[in-house]
C-alpha positions in Angstrom: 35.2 8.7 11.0 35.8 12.5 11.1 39.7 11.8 12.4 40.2 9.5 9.1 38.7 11.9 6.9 39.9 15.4 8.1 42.9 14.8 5.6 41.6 13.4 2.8 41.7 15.7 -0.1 39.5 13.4 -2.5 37.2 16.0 -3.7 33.2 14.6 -4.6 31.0 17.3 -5.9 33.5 20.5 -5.9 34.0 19.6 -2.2 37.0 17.7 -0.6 36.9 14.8 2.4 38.6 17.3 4.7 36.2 20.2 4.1 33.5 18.2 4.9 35.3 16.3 8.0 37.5 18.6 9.0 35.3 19.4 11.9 33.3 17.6 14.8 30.3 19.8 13.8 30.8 19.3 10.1 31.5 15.6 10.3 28.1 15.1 12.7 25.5 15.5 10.0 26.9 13.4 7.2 28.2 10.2 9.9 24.4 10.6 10.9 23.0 10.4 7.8 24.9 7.3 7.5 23.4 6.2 10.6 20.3 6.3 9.5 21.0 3.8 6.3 21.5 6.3 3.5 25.3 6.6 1.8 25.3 9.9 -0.4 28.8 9.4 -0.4 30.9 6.3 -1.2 34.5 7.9 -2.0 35.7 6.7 1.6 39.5 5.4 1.8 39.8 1.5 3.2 40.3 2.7 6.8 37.2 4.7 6.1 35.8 1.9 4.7 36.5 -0.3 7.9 34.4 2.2 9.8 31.3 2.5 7.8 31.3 -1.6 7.7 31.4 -1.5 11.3 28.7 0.8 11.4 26.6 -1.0 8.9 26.6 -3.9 11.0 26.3 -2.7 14.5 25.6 0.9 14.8 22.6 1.1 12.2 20.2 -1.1 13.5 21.5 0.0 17.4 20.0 3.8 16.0 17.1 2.2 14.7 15.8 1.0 17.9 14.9 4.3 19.3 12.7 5.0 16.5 10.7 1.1 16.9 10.6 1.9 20.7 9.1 5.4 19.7 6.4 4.3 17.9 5.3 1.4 19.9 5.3 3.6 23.0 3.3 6.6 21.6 1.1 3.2 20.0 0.7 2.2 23.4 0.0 5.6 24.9 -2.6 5.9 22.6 -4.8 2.7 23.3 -4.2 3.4 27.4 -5.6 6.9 26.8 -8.7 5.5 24.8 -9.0 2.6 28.0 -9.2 5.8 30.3 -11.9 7.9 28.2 -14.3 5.0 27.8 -13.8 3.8 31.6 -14.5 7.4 32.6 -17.8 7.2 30.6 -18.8 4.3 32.3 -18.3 5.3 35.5 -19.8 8.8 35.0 -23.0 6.8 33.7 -25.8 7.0 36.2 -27.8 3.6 37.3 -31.0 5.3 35.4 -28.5 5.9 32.0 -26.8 2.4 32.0 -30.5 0.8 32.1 -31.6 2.7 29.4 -28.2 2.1 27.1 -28.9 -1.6 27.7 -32.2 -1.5 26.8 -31.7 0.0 23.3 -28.6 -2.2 22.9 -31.1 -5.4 23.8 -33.6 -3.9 20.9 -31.5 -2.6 18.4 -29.9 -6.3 18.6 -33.3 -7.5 18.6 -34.5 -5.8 15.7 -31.1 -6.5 13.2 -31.8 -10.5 14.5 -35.3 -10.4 13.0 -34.4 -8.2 10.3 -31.5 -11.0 9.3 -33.9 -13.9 9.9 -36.1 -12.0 8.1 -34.0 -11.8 4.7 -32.6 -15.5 5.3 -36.0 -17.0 4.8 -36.7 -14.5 2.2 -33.3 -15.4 0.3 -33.9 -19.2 0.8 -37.3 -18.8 -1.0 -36.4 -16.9 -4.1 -33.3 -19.5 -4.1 -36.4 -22.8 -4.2 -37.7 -20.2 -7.0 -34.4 -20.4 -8.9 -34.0 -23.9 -8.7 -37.3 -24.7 -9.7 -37.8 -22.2 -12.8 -33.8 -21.6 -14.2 -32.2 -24.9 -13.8 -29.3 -24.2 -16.1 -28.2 -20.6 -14.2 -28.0 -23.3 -11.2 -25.8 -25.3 -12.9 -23.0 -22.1 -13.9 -23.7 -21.0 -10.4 -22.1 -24.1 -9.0 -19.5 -24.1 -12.0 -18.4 -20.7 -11.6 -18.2 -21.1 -7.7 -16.6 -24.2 -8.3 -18.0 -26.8 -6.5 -18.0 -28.4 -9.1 -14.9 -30.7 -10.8 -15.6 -28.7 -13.8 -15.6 -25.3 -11.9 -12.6 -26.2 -9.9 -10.4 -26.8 -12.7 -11.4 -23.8 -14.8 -11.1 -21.5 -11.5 -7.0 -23.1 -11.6 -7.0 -22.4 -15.6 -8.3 -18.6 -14.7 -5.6 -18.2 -12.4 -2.8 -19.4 -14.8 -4.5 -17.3 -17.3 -4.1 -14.5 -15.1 -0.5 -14.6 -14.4 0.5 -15.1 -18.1 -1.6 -12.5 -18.8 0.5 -9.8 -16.8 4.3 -11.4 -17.8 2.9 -11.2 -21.5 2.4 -7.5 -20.7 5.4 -7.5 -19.4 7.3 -9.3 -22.0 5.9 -7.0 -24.8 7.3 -4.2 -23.3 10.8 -5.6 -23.7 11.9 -5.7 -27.9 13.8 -9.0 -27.3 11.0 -11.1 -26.2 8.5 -9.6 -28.7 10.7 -10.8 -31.7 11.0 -14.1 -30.3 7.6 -14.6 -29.7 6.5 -13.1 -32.7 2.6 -10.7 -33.0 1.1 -13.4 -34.5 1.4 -15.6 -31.1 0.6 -12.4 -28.9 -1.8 -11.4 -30.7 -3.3 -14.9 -30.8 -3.0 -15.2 -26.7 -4.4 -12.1 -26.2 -7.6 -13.3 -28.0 -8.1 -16.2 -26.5 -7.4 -15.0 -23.0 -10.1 -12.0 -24.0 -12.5 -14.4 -25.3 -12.4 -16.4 -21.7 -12.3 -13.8 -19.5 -15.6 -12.1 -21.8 -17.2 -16.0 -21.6 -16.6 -15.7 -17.5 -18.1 -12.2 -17.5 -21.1 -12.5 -19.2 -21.6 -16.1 -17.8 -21.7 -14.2 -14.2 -23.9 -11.6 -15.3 -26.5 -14.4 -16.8 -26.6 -16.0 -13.7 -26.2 -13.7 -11.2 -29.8 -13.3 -10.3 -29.7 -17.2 -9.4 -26.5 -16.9 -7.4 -27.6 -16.2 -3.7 -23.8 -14.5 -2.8 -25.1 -11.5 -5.1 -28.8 -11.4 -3.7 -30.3 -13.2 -7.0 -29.9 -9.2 -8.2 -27.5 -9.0 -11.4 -27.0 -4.9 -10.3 -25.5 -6.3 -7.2 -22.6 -8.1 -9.3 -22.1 -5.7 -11.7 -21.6 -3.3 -9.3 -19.8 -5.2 -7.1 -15.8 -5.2 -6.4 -15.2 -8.1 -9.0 -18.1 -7.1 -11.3 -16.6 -4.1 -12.2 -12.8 -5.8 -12.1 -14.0 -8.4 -14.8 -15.8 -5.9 -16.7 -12.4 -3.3 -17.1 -10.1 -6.2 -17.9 -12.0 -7.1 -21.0 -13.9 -3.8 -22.4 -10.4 -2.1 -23.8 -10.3 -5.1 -26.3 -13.4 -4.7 -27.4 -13.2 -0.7 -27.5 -9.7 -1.3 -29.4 -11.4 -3.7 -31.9 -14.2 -1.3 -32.4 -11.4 1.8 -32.8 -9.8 -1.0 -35.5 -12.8 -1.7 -37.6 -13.8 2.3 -37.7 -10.2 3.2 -39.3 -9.1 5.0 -36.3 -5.5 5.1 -35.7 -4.0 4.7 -31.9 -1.3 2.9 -30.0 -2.9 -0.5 -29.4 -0.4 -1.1 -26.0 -2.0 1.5 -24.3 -4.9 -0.4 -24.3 -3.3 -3.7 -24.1 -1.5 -2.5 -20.2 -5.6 -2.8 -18.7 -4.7 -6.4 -18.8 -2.4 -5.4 -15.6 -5.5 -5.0 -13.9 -6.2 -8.6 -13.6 -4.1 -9.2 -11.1 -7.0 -7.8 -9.0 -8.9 -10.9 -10.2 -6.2 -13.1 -7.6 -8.8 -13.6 -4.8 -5.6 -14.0 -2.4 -5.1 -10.5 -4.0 -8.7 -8.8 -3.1 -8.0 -10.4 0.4 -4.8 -8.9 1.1 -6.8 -5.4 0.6 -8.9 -6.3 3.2 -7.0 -7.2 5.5 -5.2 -3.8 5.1 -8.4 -2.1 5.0 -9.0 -4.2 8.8 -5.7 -3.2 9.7 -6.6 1.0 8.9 -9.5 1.2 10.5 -7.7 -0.5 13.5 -5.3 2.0 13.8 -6.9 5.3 12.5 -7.3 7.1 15.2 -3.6 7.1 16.1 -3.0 7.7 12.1 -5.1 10.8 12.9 -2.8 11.5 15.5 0.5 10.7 14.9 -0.3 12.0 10.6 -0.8 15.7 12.6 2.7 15.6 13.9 4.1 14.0 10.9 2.9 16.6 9.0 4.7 19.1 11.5 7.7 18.0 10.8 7.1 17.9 7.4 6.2 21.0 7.0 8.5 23.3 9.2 11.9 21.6 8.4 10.7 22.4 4.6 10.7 26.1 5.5 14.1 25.5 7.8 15.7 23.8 4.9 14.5 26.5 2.6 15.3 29.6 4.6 19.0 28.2 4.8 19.5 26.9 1.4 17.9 28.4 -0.6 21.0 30.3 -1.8 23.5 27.2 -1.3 25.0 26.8 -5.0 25.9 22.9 -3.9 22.2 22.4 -3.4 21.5 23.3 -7.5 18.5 24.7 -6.7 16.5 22.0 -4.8 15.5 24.9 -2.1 14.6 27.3 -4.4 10.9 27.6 -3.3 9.1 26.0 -1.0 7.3 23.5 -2.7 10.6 22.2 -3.8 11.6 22.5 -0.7 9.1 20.2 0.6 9.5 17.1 -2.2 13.2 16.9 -1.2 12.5 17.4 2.8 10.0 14.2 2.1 12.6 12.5 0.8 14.6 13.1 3.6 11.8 12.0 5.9 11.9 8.7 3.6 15.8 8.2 5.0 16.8 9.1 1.6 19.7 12.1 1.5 20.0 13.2 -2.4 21.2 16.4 -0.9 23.8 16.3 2.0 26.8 19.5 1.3 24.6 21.8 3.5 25.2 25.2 5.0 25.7 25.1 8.9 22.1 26.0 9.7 21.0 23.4 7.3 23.5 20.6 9.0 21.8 21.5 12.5 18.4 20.9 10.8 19.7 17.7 9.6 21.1 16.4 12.8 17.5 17.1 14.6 16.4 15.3 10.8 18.5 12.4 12.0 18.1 11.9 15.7 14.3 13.1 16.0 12.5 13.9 13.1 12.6 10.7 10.8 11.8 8.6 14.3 8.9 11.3 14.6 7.7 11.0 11.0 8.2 6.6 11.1 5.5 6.4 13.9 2.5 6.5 11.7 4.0 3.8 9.9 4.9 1.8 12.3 1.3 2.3 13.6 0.4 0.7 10.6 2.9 -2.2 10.6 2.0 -3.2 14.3 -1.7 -3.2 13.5 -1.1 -5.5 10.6 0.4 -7.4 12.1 -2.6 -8.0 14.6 -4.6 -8.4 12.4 -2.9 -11.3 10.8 -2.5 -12.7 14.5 -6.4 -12.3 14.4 -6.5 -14.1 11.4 -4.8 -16.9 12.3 -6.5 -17.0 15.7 -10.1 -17.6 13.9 -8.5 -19.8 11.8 -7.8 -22.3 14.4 -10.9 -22.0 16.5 
């Protein structure tokens, strides 16, 4: 790419083509950065052209590998080094040591199996209570946990709710769709939507202390993940309503975005969270290790990038200080160049950018991606057995 360009006097940014290809050295960092996905500049001629859609195809996901085969291997590294540590516990464990680990194993597992039998029966009997004195809470229980027709239908009406909920958000947002739709009718939807979702709130608060998943304890729902979800999507209505009637004057869409939070009513939703949350404690230990290094890298080509540029006019001040040195370093981490005219100590901090430091910076995310992913394989393993 450098041969084609060396010539070209197309100037982009107060620099020409040929200043910045006129050299192998000077051409390395910006065909690098191309490498690695990002095009700061697009002013190529159609030979140029030919090349970078050569590269697209080919040579971009060929540099990629390194970085995939990177993070698996430290991944991999990792789990064999943990293997070692605990094998060379149990082989440094005496005859007298492994007989007493057992034996506390055998009675702390004794103890939590009587404890949990222990709270079943307990549960099953204040559950006979239920039934026997609050009839009617046992009749919303099995509603609101739908196993009833009833329940089952309302639970696919909450969920339609739900999504018109957020594109009406949406849609106010955009003048077009408001006038076409008219207050009246938002206003109107909004209501009923808050008077449903209020009706489903207080209906799980009544008859929580009748509902075994929440203990028979009402605290345990209102306190709970979707307790307090229910409980934010509808109080900002009724603190906006009480704000109306008192004279107060504010801007009513502030409160009206809270409805954006129940999308965290999707239970699909909630379950994607903890399967992340599975997936991070999975892999924390090498997010411990690999964040260190990340942060390394991070850190020191901030204060490379700074002590080179921070006088480079093309760079408009984005080295100035440090911490601006850091937000655009991150950004270069992210395989995102908004800066690329550097000096020539900042061009050799961008090749080692390019060849080592984003692969070196990717490996905690890929740590995270590959224990996703077995997790999901996990998943789908339980599923079937």
């Amino acid at each position: 790419q450098g041969l084609r360009k060396r010539h070209d006097t197309t100037e982009v940014d107060d620099l020409t083509m040929a200043q910045r290809y006129g050299t192998m050295f000077s051409a390395m960092p910006y065909t690098l950065v191309h490498l690695t996905g990002d095009y700061p500049l697009i002013d190529y001629d159609f030979p140029a052209k030919c090349v970078l859609f050569l590269a697209l195809l080919f040579a971009v996901g060929v540099v990629s590998v390194p970085t995939g085969l990177l993070a698996s291997g430290f991944t991999q590294e990792l789990k064999k080094f943990r293997a070692e540590e605990r094998q060379k516990r149990v082989d440094a464990a005496t005859t007298i040591e492994r007989a007493i680990i057992s034996y506390l194993r055998r009675r702390r597992l004794r103890k939590i199996t009587e404890e949990t039998k222990a709270q079943s029966m307990n549960l099953k009997r204040q559950k006979d209570i239920v039934k026997k004195d609050n009839p009617n809470k046992i009749k919303m229980v099995d509603f609101l946990e739908q196993k009833t027709l009833a329940g089952r239908v309302w639970k696919k009406v909450m969920l339609l709710l739900i999504i018109l909920n957020v594109l009406a958000v949406i849609g106010e947002s955009m003048s077009w769709v408001k006038e076409a739709l008219g207050s009246d009718f938002l206003n109107g939807f909004e209501l009923m939507s808050v008077l449903l979702f209020t009706f489903e709130y207080l209906a799980n608060v009544w008859s929580a202390n009748a509902n075994i998943r929440y203990c028979f304890h009402r605290r345990n729902y209102t306190l709970s993940f979707f307790g307090i979800v229910d409980l934010v999507t509808v109080a900002p209505f009724w603190v906006q309503s009480a704000m109306y009637l008192s004279g107060m004057q504010f801007n009513a869409f502030i409160f009206r975005i809270a409805r954006l939070l129940r999308i965290l009513q999707l239970e699909d939703f909630v379950e994607s969270f903890t399967l992340l949350d599975d997936a991070w404690r999975s892999c924390r230990e090498t997010m411990v290790a690999t964040g260190f290094m990340a942060l390394l890298v991070w850190v020191c080509g901030a204060v490379l990038f700074y002590e080179f540029e921070q006088d480079n006019p093309a760079m408009e001040g984005a080295f100035k200080d440090l911490p601006s040195s850091m937000y655009f370093t991150i950004i270069f981490l992210g395989g995102e160049w908004a800066k690329i005219d550097f000096t020539p100590g900042g061009k050799i901090v961008c090749v080692i950018y390019c060849v080592v430091g984003i692969g070196l910076y990717g490996i905690p995310i890929g740590a995270v991606f590959e224990a996703f992913s077995d997790v999901l394989a996990d998943e789908e393993k339980a599923e079937d057995e």
